[in-house]
Backbone bond lengths (Angstrom), bond angles and torsions (degrees), N, CA, C in turn:
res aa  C-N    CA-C-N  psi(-1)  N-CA   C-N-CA  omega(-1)  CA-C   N-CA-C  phi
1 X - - - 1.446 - - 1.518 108.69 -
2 X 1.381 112.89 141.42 1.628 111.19 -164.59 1.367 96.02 -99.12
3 X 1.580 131.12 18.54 1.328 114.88 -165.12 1.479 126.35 -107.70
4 X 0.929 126.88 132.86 1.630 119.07 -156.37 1.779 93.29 -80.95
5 X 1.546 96.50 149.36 1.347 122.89 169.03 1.190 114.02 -101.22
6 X 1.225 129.12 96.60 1.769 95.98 172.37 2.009 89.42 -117.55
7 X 1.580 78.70 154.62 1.912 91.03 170.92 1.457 97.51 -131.85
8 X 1.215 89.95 131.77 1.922 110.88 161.82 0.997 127.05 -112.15
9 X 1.702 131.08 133.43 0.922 100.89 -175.13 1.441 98.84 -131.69
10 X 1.084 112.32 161.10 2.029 108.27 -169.12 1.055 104.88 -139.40
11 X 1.759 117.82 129.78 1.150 127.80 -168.39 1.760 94.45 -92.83
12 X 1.349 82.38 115.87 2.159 89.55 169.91 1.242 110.07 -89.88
13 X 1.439 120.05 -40.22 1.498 115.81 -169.85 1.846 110.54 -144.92
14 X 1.392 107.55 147.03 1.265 100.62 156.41 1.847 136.66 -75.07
15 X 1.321 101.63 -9.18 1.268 122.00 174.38 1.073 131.27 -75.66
16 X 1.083 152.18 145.84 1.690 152.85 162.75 1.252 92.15 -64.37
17 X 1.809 99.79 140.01 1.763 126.07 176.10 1.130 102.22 -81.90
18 X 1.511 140.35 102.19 1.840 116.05 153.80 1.855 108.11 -46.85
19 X 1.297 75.11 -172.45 1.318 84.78 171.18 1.386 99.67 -118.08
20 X 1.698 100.58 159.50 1.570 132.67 -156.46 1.507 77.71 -58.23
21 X 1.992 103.13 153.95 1.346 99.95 133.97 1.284 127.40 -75.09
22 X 1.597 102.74 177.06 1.581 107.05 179.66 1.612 100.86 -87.81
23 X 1.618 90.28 139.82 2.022 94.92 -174.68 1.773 100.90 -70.85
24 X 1.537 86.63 173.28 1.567 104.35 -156.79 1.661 86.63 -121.38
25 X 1.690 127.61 137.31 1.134 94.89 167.42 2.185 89.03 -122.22
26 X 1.350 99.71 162.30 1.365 126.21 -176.58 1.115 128.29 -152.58
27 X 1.348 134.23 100.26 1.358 126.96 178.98 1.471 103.72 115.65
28 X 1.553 120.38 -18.42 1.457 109.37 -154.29 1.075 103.59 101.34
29 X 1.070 143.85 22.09 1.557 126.53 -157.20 2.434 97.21 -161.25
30 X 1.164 118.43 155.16 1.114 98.16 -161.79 1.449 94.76 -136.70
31 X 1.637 110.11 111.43 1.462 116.90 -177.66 1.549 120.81 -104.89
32 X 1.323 113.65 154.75 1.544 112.95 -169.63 1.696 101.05 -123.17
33 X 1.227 134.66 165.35 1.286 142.05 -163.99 1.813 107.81 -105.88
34 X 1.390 104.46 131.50 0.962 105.81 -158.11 1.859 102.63 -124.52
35 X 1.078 107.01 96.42 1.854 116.23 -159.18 1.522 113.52 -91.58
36 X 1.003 92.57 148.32 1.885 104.34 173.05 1.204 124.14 -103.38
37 X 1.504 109.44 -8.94 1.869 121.21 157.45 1.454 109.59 -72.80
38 X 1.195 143.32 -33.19 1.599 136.94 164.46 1.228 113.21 -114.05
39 X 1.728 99.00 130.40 1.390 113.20 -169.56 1.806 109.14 -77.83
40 X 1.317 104.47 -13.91 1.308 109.13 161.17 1.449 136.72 -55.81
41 X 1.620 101.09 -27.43 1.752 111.67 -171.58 1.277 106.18 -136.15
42 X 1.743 115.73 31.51 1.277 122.08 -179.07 1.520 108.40 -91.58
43 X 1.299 117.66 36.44 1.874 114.38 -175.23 1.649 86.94 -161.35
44 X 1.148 106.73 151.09 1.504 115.19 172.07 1.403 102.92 -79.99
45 X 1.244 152.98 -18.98 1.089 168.99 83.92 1.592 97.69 61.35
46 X 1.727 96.26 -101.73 1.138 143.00 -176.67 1.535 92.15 -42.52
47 X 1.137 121.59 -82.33 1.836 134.43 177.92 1.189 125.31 -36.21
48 X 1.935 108.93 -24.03 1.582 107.34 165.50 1.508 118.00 -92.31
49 X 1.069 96.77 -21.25 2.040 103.48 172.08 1.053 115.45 -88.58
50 X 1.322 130.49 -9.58 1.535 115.45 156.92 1.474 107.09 -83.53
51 X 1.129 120.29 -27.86 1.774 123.06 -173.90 1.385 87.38 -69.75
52 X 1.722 145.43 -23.70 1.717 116.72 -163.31 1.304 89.65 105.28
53 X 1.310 123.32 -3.67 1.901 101.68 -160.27 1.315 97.41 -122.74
54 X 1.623 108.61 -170.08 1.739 135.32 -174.37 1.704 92.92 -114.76
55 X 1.405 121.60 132.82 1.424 114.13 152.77 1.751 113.89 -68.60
56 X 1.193 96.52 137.32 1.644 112.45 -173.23 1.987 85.11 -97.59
57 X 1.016 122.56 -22.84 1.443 122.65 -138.34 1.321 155.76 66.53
58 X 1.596 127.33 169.19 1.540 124.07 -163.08 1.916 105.12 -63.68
59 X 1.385 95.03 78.51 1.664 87.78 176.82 1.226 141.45 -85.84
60 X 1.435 110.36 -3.45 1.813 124.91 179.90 1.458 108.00 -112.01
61 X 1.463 96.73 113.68 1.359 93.68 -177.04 1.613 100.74 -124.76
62 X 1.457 109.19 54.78 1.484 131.58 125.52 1.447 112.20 -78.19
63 X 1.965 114.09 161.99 1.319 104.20 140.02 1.267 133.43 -103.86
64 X 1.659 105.76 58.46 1.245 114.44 164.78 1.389 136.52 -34.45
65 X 1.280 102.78 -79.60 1.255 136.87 159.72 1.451 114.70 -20.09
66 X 1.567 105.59 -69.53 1.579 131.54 170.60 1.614 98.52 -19.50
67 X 1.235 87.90 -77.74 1.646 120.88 -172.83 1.576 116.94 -40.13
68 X 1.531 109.05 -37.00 1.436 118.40 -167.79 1.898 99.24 -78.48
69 X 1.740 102.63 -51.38 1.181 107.92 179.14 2.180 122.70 -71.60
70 X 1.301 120.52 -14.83 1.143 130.38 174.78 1.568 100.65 -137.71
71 X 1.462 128.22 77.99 0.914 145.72 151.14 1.801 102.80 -40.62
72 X 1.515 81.46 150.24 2.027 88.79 -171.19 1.087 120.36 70.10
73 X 0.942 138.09 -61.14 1.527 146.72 -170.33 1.627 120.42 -22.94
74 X 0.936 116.57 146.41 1.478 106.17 171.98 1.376 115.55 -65.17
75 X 1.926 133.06 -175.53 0.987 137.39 -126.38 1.566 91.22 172.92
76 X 1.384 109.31 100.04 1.763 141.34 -169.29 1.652 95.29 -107.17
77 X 1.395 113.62 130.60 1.504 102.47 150.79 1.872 88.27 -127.19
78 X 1.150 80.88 167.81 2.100 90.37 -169.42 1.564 102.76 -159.21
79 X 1.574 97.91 165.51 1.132 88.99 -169.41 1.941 112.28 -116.90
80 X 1.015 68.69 11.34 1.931 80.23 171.21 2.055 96.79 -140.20
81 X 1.404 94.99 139.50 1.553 103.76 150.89 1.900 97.98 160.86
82 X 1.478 95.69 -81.79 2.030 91.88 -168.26 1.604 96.11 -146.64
83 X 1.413 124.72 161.01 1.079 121.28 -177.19 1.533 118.84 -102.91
84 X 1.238 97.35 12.53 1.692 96.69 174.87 1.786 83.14 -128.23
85 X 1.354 103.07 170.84 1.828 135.20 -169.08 1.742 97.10 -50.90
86 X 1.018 111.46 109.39 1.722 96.39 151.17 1.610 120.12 -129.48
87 X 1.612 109.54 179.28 1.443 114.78 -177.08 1.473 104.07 -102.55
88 X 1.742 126.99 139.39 1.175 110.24 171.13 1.405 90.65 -143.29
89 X 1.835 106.15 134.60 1.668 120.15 170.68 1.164 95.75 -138.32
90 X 1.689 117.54 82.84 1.710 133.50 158.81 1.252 109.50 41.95
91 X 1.500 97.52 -156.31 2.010 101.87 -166.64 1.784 109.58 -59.76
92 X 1.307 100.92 153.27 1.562 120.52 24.72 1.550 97.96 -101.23
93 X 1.292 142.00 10.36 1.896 130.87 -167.07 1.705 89.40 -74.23
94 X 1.313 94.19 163.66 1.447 106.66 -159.90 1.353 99.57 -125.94
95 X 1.441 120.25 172.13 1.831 113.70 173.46 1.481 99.65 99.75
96 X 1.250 107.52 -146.90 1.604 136.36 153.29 1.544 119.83 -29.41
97 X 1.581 91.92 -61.51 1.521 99.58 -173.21 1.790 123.24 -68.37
98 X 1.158 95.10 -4.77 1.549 95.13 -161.65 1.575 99.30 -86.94
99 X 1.529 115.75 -15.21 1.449 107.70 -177.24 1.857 103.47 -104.42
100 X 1.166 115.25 20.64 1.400 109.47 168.66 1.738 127.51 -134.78
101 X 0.902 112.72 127.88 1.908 111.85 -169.76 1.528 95.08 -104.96
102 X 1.505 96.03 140.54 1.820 130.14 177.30 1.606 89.50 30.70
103 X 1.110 121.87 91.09 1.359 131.61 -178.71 1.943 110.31 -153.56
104 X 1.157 106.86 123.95 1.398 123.77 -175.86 1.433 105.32 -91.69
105 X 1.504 107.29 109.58 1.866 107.48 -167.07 1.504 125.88 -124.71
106 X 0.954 119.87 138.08 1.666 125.94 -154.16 1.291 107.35 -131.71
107 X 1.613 117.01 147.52 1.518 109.69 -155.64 2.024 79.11 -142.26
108 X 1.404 108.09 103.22 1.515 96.07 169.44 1.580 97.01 -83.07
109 X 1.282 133.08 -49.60 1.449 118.33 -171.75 1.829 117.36 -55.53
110 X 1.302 106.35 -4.81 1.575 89.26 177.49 1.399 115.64 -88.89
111 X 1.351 119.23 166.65 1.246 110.52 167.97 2.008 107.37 -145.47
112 X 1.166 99.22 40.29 1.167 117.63 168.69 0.992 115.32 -132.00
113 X 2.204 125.96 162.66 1.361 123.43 -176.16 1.568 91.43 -166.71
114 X 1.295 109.46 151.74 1.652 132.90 -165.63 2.023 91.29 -58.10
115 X 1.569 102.29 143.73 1.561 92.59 149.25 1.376 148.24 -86.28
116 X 0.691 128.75 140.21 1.619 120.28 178.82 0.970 110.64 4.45
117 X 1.355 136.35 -60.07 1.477 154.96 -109.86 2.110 96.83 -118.93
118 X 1.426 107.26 -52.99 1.212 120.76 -165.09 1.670 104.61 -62.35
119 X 1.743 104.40 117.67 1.248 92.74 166.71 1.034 145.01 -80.51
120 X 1.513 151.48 111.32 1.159 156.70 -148.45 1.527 136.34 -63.78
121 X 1.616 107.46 4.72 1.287 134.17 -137.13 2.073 87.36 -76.82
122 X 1.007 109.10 -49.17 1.803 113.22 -168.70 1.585 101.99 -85.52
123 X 1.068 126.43 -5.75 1.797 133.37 -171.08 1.406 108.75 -100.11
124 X 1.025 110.19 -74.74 1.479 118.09 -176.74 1.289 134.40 -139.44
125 X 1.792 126.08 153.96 2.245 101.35 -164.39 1.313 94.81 -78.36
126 X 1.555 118.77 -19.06 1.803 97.98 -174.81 1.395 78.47 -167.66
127 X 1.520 97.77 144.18 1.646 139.02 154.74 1.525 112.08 -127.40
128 X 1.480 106.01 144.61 1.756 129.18 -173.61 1.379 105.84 -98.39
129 X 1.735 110.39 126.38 1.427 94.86 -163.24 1.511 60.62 -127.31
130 X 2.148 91.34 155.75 1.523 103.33 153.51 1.342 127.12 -94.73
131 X 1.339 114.99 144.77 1.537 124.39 -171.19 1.519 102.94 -114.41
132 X 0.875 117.84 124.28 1.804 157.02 -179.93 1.398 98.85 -88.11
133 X 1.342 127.21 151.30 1.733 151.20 143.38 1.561 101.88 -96.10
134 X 1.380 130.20 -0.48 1.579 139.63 162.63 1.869 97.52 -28.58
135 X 1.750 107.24 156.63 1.349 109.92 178.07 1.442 93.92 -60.60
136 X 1.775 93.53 167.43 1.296 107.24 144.41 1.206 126.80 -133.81
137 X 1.467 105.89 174.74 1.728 99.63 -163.68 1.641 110.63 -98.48
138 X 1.262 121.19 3.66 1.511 134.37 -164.58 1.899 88.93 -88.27
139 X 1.013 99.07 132.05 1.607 99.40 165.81 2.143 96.38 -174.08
140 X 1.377 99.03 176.11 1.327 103.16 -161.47 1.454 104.88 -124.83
141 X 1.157 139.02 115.41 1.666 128.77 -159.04 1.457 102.04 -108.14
142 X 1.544 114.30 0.36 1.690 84.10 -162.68 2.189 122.42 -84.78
143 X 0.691 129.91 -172.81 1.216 107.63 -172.19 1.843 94.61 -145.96
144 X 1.441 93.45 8.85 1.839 99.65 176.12 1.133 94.38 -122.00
145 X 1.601 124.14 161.37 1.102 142.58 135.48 1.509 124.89 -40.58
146 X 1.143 97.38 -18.23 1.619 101.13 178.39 1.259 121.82 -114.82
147 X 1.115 116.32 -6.47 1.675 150.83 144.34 1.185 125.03 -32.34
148 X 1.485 93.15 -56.83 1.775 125.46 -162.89 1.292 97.45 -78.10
149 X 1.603 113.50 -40.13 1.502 108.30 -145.97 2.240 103.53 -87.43
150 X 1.229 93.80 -35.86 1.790 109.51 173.26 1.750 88.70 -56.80
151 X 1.527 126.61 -30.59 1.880 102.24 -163.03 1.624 83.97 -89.31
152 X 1.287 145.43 9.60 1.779 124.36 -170.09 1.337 97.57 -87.47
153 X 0.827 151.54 -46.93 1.638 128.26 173.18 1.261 117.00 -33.54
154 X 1.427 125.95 -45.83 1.447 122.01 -155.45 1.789 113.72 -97.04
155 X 1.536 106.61 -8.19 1.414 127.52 179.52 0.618 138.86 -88.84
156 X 1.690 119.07 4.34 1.431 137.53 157.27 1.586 116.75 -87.04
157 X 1.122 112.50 -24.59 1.588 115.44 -175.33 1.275 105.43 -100.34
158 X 2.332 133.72 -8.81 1.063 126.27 174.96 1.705 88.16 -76.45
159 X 1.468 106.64 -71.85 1.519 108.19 173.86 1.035 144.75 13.72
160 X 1.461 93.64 -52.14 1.789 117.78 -174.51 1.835 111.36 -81.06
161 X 1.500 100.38 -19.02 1.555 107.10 -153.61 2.317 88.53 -112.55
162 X 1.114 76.67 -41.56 1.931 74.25 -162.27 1.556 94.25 -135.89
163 X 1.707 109.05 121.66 1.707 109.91 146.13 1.252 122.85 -21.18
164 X 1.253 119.14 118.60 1.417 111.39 178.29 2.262 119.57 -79.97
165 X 0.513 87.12 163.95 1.693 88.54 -179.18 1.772 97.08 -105.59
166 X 1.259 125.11 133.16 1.255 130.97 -135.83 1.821 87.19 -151.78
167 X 2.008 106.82 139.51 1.640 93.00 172.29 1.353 105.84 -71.17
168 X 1.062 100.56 155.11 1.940 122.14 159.37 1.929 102.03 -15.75
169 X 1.076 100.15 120.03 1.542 108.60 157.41 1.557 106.34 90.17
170 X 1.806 103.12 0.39 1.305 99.82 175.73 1.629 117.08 -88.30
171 X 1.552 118.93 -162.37 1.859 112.96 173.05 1.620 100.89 -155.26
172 X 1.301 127.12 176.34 1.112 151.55 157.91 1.291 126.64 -139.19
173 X 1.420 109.93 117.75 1.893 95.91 -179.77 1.719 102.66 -133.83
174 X 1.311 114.98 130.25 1.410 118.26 173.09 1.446 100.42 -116.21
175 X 2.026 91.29 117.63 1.379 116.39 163.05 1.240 118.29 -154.91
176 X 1.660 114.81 162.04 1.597 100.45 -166.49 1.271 135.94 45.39
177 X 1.723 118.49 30.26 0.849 130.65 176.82 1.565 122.67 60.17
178 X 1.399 122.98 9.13 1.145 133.59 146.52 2.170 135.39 -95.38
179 X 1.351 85.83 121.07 1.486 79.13 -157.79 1.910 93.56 -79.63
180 X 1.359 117.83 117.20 1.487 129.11 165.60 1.379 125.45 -72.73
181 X 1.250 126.06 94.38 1.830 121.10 165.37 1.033 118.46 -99.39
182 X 1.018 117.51 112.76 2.265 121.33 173.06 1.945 88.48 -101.45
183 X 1.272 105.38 116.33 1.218 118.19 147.77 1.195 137.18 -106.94
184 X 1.535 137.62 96.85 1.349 122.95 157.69 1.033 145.33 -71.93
185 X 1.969 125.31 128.38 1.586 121.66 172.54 0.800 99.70 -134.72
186 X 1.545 98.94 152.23 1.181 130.42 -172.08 1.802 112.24 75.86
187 X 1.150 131.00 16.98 1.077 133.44 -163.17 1.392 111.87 -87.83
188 X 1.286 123.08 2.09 1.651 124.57 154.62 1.497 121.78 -82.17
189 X 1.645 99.47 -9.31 1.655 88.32 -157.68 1.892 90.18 -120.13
């Protein structure tokens, strides 16, 4: 077979990956948990590309969500913190959260909310981000081996943010904190 194999493999983290939570859906709309105990799933970012998805962003700013995923719990409204739903159980998060345990908290006076991108680790133990099948903009153009190899610097940090779009017959798998790409080209000819 004339077709090149190449495998890459990219160290994302020194940490062990849990596994995703299971999404929550509310509204019509289908949210995933976004934690400040793993530095892996501390960005909505991170939490929609392991789900397969695009972060759409923190869009319910009920604590619906809260509520669906920590059933029982108490039920905070405040007047400082994020404008979509979050979870707060004290230190170490700082702000708002640091004076409330297993508490589902809602901010009608805000009208701001973290980006995708921002990790949540000092703010809050968990925020619900929405995850999209929306395009993405991560994709890989080269069609050389030598192509490929000038884009690996920059393909660990698309990786992390957006599924990449991969040629025909290629894969991606993030586990154990190593992100895996087997790409094949030229593998028809």
């Amino acid at each position: 077979m004339k077709g090149i194999m190449i495998l890459v493999l990219f160290l994302v983290s020194l940490t062990a990956v849990s596994a995703l939570s299971a999404p929550a859906s509310f509204n019509g709309k289908t949210y995933y948990v976004v934690t400040s105990t793993d530095v892996t799933e501390d960005t909505g970012a991170e939490v929609c590309a392991k789900a397969g998805m695009v972060c759409n962003g923190y869009t319910e700013p009920t604590n619906g969500v809260c509520k669906l995923v920590h059933p029982g719990i108490a039920t905070s409204t405040g007047w400082s913190g994020d404008l979509a739903g979050t979870y707060c159980n004290g230190a170490p998060q700082n702000g708002v959260c640091a004076g409330l345990t297993n508490s589902c908290l809602t901010c009608p006076a805000c009208t701001n909310t973290v980006s995708c991108t921002t990790p949540i680790g000092n703010l809050y133990r968990e925020m619900y981000v929405e995850c999209t099948a929306g395009a993405c903009s991560v994709s890989i153009g080269a069609t050389t081996v030598a192509q490929f190899m000038n884009q690996i610097a920059g393909l660990n940090t698309q990786f992390s943010q957006c599924p990449p779009t991969l040629p025909a017959g290629s894969s991606v798998l993030f586990k154990n904190g190593i992100t895996l790409v087997t790409i094949n080209m030229n593998g028809g000819g």
